[in-house]
C-alpha positions in Angstrom: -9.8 19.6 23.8 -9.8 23.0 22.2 -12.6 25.3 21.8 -12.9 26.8 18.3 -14.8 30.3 18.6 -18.5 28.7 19.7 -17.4 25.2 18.6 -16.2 23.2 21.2 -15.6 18.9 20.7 -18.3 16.6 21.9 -17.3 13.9 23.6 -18.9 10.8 24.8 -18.7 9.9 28.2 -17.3 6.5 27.8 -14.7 7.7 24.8 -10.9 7.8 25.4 -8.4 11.0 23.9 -5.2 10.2 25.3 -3.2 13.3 26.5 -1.3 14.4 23.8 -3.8 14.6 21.7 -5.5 17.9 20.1 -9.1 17.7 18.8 -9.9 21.2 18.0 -13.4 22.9 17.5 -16.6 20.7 15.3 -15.6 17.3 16.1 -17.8 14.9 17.6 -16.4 11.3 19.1 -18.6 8.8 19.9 -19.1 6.2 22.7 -16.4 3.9 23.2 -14.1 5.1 20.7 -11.0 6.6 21.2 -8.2 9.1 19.5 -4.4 8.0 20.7 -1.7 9.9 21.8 -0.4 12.4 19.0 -3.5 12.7 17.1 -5.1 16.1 15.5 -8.4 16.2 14.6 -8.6 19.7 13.5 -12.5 21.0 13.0 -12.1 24.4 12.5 -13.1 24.8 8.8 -15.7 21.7 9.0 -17.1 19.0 10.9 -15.7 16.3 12.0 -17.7 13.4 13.1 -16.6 9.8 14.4 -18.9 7.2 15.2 -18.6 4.5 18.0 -16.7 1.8 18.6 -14.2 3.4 16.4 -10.3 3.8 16.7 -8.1 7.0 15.5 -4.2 6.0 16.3 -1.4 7.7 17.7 0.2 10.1 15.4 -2.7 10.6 12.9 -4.0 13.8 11.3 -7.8 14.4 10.8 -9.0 17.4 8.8 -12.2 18.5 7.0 -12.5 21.9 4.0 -15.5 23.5 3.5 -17.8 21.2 1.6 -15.7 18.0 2.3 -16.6 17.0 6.2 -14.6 14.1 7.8 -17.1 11.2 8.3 -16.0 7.8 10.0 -18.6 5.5 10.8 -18.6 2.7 13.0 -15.9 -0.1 14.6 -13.4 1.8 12.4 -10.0 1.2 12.9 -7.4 4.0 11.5 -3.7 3.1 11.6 -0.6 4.5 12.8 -0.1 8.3 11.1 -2.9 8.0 9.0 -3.6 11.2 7.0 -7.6 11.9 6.5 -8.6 14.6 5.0 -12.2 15.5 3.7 -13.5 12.2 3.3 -16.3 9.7 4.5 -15.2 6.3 5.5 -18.1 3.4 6.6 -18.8 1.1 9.4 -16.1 -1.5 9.2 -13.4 -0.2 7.7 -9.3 -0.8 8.8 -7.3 2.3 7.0 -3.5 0.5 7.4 -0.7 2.8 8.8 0.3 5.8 6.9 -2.2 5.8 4.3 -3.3 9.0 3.4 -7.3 9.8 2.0 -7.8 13.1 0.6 -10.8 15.5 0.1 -14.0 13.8 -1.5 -13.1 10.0 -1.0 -15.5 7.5 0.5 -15.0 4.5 1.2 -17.9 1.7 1.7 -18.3 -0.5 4.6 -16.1 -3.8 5.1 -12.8 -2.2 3.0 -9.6 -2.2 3.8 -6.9 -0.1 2.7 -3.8 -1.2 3.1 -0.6 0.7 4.7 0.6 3.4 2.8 -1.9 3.9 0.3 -2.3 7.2 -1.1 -5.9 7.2 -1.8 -6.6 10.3 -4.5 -9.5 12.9 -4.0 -12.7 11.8 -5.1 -12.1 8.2 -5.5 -15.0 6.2 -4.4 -14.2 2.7 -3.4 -16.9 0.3 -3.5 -18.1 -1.7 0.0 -15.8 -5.0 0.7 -13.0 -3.7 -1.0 -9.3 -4.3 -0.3 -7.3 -1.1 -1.8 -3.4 -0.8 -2.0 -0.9 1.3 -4.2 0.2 5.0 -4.5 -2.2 6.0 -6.5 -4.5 3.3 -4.5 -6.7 1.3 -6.6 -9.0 -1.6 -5.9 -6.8 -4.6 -5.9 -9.4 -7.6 -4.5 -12.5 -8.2 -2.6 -11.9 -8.2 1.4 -11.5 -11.9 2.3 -13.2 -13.8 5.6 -10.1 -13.3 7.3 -9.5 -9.7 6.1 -13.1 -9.4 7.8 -12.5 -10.9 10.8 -9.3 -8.6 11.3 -11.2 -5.4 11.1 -13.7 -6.6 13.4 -11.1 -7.9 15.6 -9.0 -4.8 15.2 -12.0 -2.5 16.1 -12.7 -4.4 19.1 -9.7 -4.7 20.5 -9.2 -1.1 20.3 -12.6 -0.8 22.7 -10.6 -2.6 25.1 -7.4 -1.0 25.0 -8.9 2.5 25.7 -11.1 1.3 28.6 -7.4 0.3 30.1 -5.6 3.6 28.9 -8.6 5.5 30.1 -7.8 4.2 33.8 -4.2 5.7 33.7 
């Protein structure tokens, strides 16, 4: 953890950063999530806020500009060097490995976008979506398996930290 002039990262009691990980300045991690080894989340220009239950993989970049904070809700689970940048993503959301999401996107609850999306700035993708493509675009409505991944996902990552945090 880095302290940012007066802005130093919350972080819950029962969250896991791996070492190896920089979170830098206004970012706040909830309870029972955790950011993996290789990770920046870099809140020196805005906040940075992630909710609980919630999952930022190794090797992923989070930033925020001034007027576009990084939001992620809840039982979020962000993939392998994922790029977020400026953008609000809701509870129960997967974000597939190397997708990128720049400045101004949200993305509503239940959606999944899928590995190497580039998801443009401003986009707003509507809850229960399943987005793919470079530029992304809304492909499908999130299926009950789709569901039952993220929620899977999300929890599984819960469980993986409490182990890593023991190391």
């Amino acid at each position: 953890m880095v302290s940012l002039g007066t802005h130093t990262p919350e972080i819950a009691d029962d969250a896991f950063v791996a070492a190896g990980a920089t979170v830098i300045g206004r970012v706040r991690v909830g309870r029972r999530s955790s950011v993996w080894y290789g990770t920046v989340l870099r809140g020196d220009v805005a906040d940075i806020s992630i909710g609980e239950d919630t999952n930022i993989q190794d090797g992923c970049i989070g930033h925020a500009d001034e007027g576009y904070p990084l939001e992620i809700g809840d039982r979020v689970t962000v993939g392998h060097r994922v790029v977020i940048h400026g953008c609000r993503i809701a509870d129960d959301v997967l974000v597939g490995m190397g997708a990128v999401l720049m400045n101004g996107v949200s993305v509503g609850s239940g959606s999944l976008i899928a590995a190497g999306a580039v998801v443009t700035q401003g986009t707003e993708i509507p809850p229960g979506s399943l987005v793919a493509g470079v530029p992304a675009k809304v492909r499908r409505e999130v299926g009950d398996a789709e569901r039952e991944l993220i929620a899977g996902g999300a929890q599984h990552y819960v469980e993986l930290a409490a182990r890593h945090r023991e190391l």
